[in-house]
C-alpha positions as CSV (number, residue, x, y, z in Angstrom):
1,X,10.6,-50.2,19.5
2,X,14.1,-49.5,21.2
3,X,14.8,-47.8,17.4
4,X,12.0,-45.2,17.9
5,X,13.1,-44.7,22.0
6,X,16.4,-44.1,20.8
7,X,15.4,-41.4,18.1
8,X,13.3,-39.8,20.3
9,X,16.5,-39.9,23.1
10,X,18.8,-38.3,20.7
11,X,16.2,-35.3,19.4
12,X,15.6,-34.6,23.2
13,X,19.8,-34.7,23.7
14,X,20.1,-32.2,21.1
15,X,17.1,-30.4,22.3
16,X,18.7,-29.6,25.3
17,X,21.4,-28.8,24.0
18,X,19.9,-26.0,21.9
19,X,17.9,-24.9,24.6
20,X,21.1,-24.3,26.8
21,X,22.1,-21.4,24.1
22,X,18.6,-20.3,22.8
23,X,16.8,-17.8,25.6
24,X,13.6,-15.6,24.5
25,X,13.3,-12.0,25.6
26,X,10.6,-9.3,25.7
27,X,12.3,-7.9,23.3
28,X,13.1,-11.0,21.1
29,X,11.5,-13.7,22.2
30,X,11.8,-17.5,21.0
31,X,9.6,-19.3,18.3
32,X,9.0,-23.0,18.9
33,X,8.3,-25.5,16.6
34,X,7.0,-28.7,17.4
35,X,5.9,-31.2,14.7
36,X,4.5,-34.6,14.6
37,X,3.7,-37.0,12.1
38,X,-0.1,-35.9,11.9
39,X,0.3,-32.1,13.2
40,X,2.4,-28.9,13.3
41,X,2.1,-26.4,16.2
42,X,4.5,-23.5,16.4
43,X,4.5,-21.3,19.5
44,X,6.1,-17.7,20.1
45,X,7.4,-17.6,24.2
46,X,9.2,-14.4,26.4
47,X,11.1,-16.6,28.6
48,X,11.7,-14.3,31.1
49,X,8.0,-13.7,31.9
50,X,7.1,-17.5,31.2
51,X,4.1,-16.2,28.5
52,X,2.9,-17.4,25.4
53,X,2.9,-14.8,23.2
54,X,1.4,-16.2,20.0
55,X,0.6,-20.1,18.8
56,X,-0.6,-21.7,15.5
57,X,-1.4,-24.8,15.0
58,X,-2.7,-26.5,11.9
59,X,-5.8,-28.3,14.4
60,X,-7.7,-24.5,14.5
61,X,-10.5,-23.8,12.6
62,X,-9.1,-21.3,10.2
63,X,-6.0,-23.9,9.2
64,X,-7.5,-26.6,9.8
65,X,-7.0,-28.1,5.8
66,X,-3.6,-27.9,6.4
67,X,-1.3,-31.4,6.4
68,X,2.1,-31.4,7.9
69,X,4.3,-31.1,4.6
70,X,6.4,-28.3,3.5
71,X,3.8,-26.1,1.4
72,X,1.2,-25.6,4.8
73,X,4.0,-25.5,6.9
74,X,5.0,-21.8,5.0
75,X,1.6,-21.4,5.1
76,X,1.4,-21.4,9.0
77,X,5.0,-19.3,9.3
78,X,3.1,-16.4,7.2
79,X,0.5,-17.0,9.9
80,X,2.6,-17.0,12.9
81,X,4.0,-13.7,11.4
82,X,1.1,-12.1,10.9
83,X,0.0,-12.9,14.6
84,X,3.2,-11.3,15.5
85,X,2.7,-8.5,13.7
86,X,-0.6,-7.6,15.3
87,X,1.6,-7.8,18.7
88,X,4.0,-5.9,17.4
89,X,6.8,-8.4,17.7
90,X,9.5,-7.7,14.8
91,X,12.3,-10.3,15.6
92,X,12.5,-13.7,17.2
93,X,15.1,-16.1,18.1
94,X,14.4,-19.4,16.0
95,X,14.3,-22.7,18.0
96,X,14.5,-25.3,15.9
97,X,13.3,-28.1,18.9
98,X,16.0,-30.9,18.2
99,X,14.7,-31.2,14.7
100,X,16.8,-30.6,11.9
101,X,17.0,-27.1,9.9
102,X,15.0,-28.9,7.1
103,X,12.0,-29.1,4.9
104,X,8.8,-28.8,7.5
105,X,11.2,-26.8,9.9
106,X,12.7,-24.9,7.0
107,X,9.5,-23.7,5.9
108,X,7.9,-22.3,8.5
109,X,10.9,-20.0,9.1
110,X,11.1,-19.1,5.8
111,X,7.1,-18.3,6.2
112,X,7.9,-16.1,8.7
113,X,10.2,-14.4,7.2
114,X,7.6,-13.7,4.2
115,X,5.6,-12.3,6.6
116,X,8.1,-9.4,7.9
117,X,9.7,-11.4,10.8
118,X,13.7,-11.5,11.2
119,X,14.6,-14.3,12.8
């Protein structure tokens, strides 16, 4: 139990950390990622207004066959892309969340960047 608290403490450490450096704008704003073991939800935020621009998720209807490995997770960058796309959004600042810059995390940026997105 303390060995899950303190991986959970340390993702949160650098986290905070990241989020000290990383700011979304109108003009770029800042793509979340958040994933769990069962679930991947990326969101798309201006910080300066305090919106949600765009989210994807792979619980909505349209993705909902998707697991959380590194094939559905490109699949749901193309998507966030394409949802930034109709909003006209053409670059984003990446936040990673604490997690590292691999596989699951990895591939949704790279999904976005399929899509058109420079991140």
């Amino acid at each position: 139990m303390n060995r899950i608290l303190d991986k959970r403490r340390r993702r949160l450490k650098r986290k905070f950390r990241i989020k000290k450096k990383i700011v979304g704008t109108s003009e770029r704003p800042r793509m979340s990622v958040f994933r769990s073991n069962r679930h991947i939800y990326v969101q798309v935020v201006d910080d300066v207004k305090g919106v949600t621009i765009a989210s994807v998720a792979d619980v909505e209807k349209e993705l909902a066959g998707l697991k959380p490995n590194v094939a559905s997770a490109e699949k749901l960058g193309e998507a966030i892309g394409a949802r930034l796309k109709e909003r006209s959004v053409e670059a984003v600042v990446f936040d990673r969340n604490g997690y590292i810059y691999h596989g699951v995390v990895k591939a949704i940026a790279e999904g976005a960047r399929k899509a058109g997105i420079k991140l």
